[in-house]
C-alpha positions, 0 to 999 in steps of 0.5 A: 194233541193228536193223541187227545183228538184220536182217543176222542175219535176212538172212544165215540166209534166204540160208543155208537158200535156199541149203542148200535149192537144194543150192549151196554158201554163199556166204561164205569160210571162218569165220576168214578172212571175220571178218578179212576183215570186220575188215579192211575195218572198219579200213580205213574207219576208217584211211581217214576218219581220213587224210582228215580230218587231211588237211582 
C-alpha cells in the first residue's frame, strides 16, 4: 500500500512541475497507457511463470 500511496504522490508532483513549466505530460494517452501498463504486469507474470517451469 505504501507503495500505491507514494507512486500516487510522485506522479501529481510530476504532473503539476510539469503543467507549471507549461510542457506537455509525460504519459500516453489514459486507455492506452493503462494497457500498456497492464500489458508489461502480465508479461512479468508470464515471464516468471515460463522460468519457472522450465527450472
Amino acid at each position: 500500500m505504501k507503495e500505491i500511496i507514494l507512486s500516487i504522490v510522485a506522479g501529481l508532483a510530476v504532473g503539476i512541475l510539469f503543467k507549471c513549466l507549461k510542457l506537455p505530460i509525460p504519459a500516453p494517452p489514459v486507455l492506452a497507457g493503462v494497457l500498456g501498463i497492464v500489458g508489461v504486469y502480465l508479461g512479468g507474470l508470464v515471464g516468471e511463470w515460463i522460468m519457472n517451469y522450465f527450472k
